[in-house]
PARO-644455 format. One record per residue (C-alpha): chain; x, y, z. Coordinates in steps of 0.05 Angstrom, whole numbers, plus 5000, padded with zeros to 4 digits. Example, Ala and Ser with C-alpha at 12.3 -4.5 7.8 and 13.67 -1.06 7.14 Angstrom:
+--------+------+------+------+
! cadena !    x !    y !    z !
+--------+------+------+------+
!      A ! 5246 ! 4910 ! 5156 !
!      A ! 5273 ! 4979 ! 5143 !
+--------+------+------+------+
end
This chain:
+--------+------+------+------+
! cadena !    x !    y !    z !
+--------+------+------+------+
!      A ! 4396 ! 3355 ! 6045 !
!      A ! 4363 ! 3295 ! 6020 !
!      A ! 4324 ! 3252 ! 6069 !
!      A ! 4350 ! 3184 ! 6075 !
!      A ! 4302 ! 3120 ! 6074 !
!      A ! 4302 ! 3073 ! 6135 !
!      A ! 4289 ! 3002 ! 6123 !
!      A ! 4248 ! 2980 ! 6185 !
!      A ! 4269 ! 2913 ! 6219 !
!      A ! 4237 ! 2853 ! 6225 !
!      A ! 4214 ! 2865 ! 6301 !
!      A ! 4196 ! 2938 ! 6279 !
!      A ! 4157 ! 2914 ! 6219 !
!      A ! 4122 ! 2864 ! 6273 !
!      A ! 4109 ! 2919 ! 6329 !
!      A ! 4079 ! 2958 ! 6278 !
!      A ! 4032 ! 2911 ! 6244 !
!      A ! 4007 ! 2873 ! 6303 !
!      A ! 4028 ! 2919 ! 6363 !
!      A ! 4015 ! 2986 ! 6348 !
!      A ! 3957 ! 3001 ! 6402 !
!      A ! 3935 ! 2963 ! 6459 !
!      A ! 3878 ! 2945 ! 6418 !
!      A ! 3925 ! 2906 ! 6366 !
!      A ! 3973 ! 2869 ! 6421 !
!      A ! 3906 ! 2844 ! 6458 !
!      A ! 3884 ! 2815 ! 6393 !
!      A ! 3939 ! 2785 ! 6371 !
!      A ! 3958 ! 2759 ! 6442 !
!      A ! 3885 ! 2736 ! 6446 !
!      A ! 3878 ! 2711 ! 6372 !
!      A ! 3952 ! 2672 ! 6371 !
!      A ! 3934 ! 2635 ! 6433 !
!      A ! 3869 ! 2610 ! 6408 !
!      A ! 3917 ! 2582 ! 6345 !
!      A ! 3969 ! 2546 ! 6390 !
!      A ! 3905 ! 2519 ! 6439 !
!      A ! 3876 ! 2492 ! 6370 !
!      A ! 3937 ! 2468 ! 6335 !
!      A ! 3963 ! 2438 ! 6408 !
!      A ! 3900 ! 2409 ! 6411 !
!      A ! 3907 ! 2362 ! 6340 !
!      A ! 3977 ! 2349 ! 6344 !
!      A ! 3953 ! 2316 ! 6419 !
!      A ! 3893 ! 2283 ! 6389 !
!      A ! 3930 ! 2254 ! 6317 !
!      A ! 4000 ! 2246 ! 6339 !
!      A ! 4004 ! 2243 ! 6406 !
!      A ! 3951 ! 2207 ! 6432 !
!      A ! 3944 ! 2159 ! 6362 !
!      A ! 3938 ! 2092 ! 6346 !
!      A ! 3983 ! 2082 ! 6280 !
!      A ! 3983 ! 2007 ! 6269 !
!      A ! 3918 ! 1966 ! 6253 !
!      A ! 3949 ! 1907 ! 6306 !
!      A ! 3934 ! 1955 ! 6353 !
!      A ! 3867 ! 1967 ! 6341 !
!      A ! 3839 ! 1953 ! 6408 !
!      A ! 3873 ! 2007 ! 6429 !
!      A ! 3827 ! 2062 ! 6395 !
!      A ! 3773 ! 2094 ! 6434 !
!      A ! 3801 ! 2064 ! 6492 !
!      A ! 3820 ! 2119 ! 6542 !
!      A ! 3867 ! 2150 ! 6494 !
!      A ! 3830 ! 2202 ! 6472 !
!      A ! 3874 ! 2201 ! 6401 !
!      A ! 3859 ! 2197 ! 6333 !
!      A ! 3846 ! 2125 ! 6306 !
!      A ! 3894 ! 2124 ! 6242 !
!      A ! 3891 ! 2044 ! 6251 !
!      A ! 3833 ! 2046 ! 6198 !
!      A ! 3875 ! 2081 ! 6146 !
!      A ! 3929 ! 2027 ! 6162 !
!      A ! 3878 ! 1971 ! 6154 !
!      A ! 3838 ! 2001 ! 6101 !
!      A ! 3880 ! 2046 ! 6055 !
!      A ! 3878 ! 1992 ! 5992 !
!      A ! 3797 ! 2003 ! 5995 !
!      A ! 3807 ! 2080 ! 5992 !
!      A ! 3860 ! 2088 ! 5943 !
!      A ! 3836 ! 2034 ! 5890 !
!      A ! 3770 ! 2009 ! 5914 !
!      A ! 3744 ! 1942 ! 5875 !
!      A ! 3797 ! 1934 ! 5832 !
!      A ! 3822 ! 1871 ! 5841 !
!      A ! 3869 ! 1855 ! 5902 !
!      A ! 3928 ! 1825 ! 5866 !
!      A ! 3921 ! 1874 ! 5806 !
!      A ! 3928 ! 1936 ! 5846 !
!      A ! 4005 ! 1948 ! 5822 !
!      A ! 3974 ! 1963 ! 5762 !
!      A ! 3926 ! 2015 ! 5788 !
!      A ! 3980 ! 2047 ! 5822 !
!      A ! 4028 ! 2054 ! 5774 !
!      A ! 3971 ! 2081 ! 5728 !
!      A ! 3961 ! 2138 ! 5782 !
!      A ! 4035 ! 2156 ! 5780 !
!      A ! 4040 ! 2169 ! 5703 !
!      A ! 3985 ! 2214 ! 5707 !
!      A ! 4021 ! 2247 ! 5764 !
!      A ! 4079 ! 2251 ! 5720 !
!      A ! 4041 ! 2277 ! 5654 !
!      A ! 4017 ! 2328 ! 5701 !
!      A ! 4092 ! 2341 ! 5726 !
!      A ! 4121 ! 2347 ! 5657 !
!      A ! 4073 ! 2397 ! 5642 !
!      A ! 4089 ! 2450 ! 5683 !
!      A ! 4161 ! 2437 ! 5654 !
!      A ! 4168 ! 2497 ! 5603 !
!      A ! 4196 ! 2461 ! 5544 !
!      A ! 4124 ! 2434 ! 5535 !
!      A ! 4085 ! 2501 ! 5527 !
!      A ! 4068 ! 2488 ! 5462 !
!      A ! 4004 ! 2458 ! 5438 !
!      A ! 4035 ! 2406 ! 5392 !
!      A ! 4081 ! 2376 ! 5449 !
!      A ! 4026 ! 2383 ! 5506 !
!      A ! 3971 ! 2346 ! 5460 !
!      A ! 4023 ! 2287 ! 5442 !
!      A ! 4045 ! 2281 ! 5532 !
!      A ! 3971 ! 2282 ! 5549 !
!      A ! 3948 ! 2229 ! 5504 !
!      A ! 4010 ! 2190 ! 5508 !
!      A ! 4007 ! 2196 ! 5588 !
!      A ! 3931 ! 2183 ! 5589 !
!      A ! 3930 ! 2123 ! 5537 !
!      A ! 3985 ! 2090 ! 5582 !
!      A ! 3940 ! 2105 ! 5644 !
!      A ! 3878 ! 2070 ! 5601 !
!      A ! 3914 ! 2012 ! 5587 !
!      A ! 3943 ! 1992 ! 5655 !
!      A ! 3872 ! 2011 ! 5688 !
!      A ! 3827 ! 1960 ! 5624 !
!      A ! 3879 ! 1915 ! 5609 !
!      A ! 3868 ! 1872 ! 5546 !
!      A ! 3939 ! 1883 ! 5520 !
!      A ! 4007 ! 1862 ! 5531 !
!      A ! 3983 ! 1799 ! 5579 !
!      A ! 3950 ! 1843 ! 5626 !
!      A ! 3888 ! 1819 ! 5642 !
!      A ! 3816 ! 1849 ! 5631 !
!      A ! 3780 ! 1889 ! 5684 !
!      A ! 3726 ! 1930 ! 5672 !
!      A ! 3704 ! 2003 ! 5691 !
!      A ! 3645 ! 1967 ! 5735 !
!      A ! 3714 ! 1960 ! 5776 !
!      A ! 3744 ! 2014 ! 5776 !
!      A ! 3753 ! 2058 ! 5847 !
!      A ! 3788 ! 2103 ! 5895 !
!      A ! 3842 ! 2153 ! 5871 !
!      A ! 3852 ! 2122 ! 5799 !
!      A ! 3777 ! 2129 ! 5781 !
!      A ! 3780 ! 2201 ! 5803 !
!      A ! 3834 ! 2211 ! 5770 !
!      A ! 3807 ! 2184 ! 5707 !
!      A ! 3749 ! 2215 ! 5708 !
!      A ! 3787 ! 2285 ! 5724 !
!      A ! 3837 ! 2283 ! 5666 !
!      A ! 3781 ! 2247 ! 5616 !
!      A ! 3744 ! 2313 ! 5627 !
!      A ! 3801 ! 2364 ! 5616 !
!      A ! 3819 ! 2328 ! 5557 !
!      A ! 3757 ! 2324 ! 5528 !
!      A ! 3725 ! 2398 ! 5550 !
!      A ! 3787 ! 2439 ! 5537 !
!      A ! 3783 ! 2424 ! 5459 !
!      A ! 3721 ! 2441 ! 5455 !
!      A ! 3714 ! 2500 ! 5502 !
!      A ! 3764 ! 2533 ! 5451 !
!      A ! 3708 ! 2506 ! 5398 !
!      A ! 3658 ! 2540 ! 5438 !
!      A ! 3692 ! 2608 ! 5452 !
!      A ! 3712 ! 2622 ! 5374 !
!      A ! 3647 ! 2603 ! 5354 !
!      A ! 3611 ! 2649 ! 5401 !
!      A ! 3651 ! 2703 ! 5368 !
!      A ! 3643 ! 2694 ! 5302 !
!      A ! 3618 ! 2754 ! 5261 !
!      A ! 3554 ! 2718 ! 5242 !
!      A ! 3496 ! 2728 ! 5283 !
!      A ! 3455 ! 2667 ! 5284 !
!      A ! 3512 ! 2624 ! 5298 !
!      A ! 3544 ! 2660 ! 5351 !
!      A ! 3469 ! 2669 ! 5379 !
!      A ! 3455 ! 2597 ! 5384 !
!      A ! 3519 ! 2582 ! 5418 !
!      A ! 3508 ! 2634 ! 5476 !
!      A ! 3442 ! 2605 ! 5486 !
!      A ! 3476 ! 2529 ! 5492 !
!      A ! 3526 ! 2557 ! 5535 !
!      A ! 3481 ! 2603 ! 5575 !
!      A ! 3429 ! 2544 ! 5581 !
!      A ! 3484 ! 2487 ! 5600 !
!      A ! 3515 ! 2532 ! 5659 !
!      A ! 3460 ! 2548 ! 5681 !
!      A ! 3443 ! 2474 ! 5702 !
!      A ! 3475 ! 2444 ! 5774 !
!      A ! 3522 ! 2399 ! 5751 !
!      A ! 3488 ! 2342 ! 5788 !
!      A ! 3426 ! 2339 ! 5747 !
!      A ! 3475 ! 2340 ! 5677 !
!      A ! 3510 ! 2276 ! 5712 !
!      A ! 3439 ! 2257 ! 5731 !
!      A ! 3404 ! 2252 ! 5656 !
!      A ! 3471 ! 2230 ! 5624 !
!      A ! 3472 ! 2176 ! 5667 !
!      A ! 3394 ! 2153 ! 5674 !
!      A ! 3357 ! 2188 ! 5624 !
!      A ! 3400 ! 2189 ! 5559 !
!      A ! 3402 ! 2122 ! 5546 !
!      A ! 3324 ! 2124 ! 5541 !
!      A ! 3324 ! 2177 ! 5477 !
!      A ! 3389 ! 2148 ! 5451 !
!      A ! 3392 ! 2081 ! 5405 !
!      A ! 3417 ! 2016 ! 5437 !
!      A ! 3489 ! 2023 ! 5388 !
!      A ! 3506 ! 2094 ! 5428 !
!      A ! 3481 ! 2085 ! 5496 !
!      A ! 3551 ! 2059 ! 5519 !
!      A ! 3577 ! 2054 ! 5588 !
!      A ! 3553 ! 2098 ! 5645 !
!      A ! 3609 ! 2128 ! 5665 !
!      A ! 3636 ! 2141 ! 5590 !
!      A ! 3561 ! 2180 ! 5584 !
!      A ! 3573 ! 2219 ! 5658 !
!      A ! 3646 ! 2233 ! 5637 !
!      A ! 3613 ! 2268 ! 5576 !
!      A ! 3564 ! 2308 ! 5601 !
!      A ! 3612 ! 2336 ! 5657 !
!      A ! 3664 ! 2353 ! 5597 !
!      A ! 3603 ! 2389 ! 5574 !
!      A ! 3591 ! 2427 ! 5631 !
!      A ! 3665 ! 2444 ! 5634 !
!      A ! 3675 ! 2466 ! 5566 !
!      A ! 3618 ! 2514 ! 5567 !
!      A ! 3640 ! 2549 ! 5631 !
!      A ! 3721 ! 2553 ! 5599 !
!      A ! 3693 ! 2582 ! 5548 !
!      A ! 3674 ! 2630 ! 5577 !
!      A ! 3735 ! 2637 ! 5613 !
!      A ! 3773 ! 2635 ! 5543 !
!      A ! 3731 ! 2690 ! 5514 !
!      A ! 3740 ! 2739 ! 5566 !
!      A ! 3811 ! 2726 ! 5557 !
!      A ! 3806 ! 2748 ! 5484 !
!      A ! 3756 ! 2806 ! 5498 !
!      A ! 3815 ! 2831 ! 5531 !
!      A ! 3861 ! 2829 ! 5479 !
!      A ! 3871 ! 2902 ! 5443 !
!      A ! 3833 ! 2896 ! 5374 !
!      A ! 3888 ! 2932 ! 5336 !
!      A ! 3928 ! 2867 ! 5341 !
!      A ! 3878 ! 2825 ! 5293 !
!      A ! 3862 ! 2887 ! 5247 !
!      A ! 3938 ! 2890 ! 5240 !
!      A ! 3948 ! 2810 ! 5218 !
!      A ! 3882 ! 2820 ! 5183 !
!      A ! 3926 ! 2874 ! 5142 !
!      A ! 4000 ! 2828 ! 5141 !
!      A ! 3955 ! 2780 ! 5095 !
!      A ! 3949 ! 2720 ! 5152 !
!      A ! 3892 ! 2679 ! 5147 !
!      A ! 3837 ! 2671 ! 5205 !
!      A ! 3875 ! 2603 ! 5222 !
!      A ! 3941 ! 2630 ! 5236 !
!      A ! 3910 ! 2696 ! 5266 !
!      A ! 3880 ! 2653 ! 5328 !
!      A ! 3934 ! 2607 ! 5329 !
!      A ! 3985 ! 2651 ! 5343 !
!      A ! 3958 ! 2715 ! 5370 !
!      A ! 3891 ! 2719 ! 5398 !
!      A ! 3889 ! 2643 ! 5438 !
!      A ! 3965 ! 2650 ! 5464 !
!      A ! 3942 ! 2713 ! 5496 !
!      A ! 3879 ! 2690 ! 5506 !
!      A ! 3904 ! 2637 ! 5554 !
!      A ! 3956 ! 2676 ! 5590 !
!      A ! 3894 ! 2729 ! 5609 !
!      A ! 3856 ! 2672 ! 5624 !
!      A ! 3905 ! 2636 ! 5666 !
!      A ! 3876 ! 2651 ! 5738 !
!      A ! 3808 ! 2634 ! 5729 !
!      A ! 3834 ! 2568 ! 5684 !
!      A ! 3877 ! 2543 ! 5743 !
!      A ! 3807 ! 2551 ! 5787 !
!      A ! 3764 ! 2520 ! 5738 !
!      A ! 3812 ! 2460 ! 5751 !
!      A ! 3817 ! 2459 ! 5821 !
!      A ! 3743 ! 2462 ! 5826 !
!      A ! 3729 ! 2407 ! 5766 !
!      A ! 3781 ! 2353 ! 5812 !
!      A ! 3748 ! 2371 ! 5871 !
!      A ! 3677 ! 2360 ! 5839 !
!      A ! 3694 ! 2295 ! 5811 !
!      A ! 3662 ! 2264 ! 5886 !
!      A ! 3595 ! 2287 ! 5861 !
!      A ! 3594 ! 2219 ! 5814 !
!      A ! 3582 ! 2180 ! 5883 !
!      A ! 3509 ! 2203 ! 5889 !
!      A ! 3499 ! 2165 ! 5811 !
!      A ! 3538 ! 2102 ! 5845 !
!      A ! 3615 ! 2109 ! 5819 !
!      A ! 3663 ! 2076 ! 5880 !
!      A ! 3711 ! 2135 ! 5874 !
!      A ! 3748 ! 2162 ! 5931 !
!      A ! 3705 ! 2193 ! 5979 !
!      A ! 3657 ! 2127 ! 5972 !
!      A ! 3716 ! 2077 ! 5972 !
!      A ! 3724 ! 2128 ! 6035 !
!      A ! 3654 ! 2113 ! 6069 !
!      A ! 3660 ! 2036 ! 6045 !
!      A ! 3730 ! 2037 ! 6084 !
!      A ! 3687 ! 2054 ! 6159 !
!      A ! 3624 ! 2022 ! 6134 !
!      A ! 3636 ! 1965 ! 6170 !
!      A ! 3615 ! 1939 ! 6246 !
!      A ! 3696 ! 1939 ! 6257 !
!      A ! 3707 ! 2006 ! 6237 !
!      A ! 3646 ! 2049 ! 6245 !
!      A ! 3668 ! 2088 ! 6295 !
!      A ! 3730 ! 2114 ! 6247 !
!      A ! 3693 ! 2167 ! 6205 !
!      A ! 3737 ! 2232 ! 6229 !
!      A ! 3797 ! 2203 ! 6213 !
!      A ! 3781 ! 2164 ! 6139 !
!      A ! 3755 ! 2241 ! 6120 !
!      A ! 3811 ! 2268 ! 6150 !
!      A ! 3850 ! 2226 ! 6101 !
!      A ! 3809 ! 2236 ! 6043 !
!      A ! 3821 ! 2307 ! 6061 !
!      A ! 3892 ! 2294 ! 6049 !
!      A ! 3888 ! 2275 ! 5982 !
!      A ! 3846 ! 2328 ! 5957 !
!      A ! 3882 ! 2382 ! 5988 !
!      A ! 3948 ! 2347 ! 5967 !
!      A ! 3922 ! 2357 ! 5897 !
!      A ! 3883 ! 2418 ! 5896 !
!      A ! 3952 ! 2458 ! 5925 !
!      A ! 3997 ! 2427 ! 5871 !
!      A ! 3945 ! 2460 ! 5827 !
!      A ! 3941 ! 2521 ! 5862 !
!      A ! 4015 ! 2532 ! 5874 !
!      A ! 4029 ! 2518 ! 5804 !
!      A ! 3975 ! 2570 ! 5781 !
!      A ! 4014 ! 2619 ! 5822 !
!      A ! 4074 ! 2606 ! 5793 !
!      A ! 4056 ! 2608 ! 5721 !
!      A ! 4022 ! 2681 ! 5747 !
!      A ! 4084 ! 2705 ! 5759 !
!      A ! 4131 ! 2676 ! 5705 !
!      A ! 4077 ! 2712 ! 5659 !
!      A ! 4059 ! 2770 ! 5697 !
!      A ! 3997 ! 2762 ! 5697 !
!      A ! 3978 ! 2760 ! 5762 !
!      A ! 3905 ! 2790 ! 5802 !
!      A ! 3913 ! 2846 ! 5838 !
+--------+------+------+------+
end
């Protein structure tokens, strides 16, 4: 007679994970009230006990023991767009939102394709360039000298994916090529470049290029940091992009190779497709750890948001506010990097192609 399968409950499921000895329950017991201590402990401090509104500033520090969110209320302009100018913000703002939206649209299906993710990119960031400079269509002129907070991170962010992917995919097919002293000399630039902290990249694009470089292509500062990080990027996706096609079976080229297609049309529509969707974990990390290393560019003096951040408590008024502008700051990376994250997961599953 065959055995029939019983599908535990939740509580059994529960007993059995966390309560199955006495050793377990104390644990758990001991381990979930530490949680509800901690978490009790920051809702009291930042909700609770908080001063919200910058008119009541002389509230905070007071005897209320709370979290001082009267700085963000005061201060949030500085940290979101830093020295752009005060009545041109709108402008920085809505910038910000279109690249949020190219980002949107691109985890909408119907633009998985490389000609209609190329064209929303550049359209999205060329609209984001031209609200941020100005020059055109009446807006007025403000240079990258004064450009800050969330919209120069962002720039800087999607200026280097757009830049490093292209030639990461450069850099991967031509470290595979058949012939040796070109594929050698790219693993030794991509071997040498990664093997550099990113800081001191940032560090001689920034200060020592333009002494080695003529006066016609020294350029802006942040145009020559923005290159060098793309750099940097493009040499570690590439190797990201090349384990992806040392993964790929290599019956599937001999075979084109055999149908007659050229070596064009053999990575464009077999070996990179597949390429990427291997490569699509460590790609999503590469991004999430590119945004989040965009603050580096405050040690070279760029007022993006962590150091529109410390300008926002730099002051006599606000000095005391540190823990809660980082909390903030916080915010807005995390907000970002999970997006990221959660997408990554997603597009893991939709493709199967998920770690285990």
């Amino acid at each position: 007679m065959a055995k029939t399968y019983h599908q535990p409950t939740f509580l059994e499921s529960l007993r059995a994970r966390f309560f199955s000895t006495r050793l377990d329950a104390a644990m758990t017991i001991g381990f979930g009230a530490l949680v509800v201590w901690i978490l009790w402990g920051l809702v009291d401090w930042g909700l609770l006990n908080g001063t919200f509104s910058a008119a009541d500033r002389e509230h905070c520090g007071h005897g209320t023991g709370g979290a001082c969110w009267a700085v963000i209320d005061a201060r949030w302009r500085l940290i979101l767009f830093g020295l752009y100018p005060f009545e041109e913000q709108w402008r920085s703002a809505i910038a910000c939102l279109f690249m949020v939206l190219t980002g949107a649209l691109s985890c909408v299906p119907w633009f998985w394709n490389a000609k209609r993710i190329s064209m929303l990119w550049v359209a999205g960031f060329t609209i984001f360039y031209v609200l941020m400079r100005g020059g055109y269509f009446g807006l007025s002129e403000i240079s990258e000298q004064n450009w800050g907070g969330l919209s120069l991170t962002i720039f800087i962010f999607a200026t280097v994916i757009l830049l490093g992917m292209p030639l990461a995919i450069v850099f991967a097919l031509l470290r595979r090529l058949d012939l040796p002293w070109i594929a050698g000399t790219m693993a030794l630039v991509i071997d040498t470049i990664r093997s550099l902290p990113l800081l001191s990249i940032m560090f001689t694009f920034a200060i020592v290029l333009p002494f080695v470089l003529p006066d016609w292509a020294v350029g802006d500062k942040l145009y020559r940091v923005i290159v060098g990080y793309a750099l940097f990027f493009a040499c570690y996706q590439a190797e990201i992009i090349r384990g992806g096609m040392q993964a790929l079976p290599s019956g599937q080229e001999e075979a084109a190779k055999a149908l007659g297609m050229n070596y064009w049309h053999r990575i464009g529509y077999i070996v990179l497709p597949q390429a990427f969707r291997n490569a699509l974990p460590p790609t999503i990390n590469q991004f999430v750890i590119t945004f989040k290393e965009t603050s580096l560019v405050v040690i070279i003096g760029f007022f993006e948001v962590l150091a529109s951040g410390n300008a926002a408590y730099g002051t006599a008024e606000w000095n005391f506010a540190h823990v809660e502008v980082y909390c903030f700051v916080a915010l807005i990376y995390f907000t970002f990097v999970f997006a990221l994250s959660r997408y990554g997961a997603y597009l893991e599953r939709r493709l199967s192609v998920a770690t285990r």
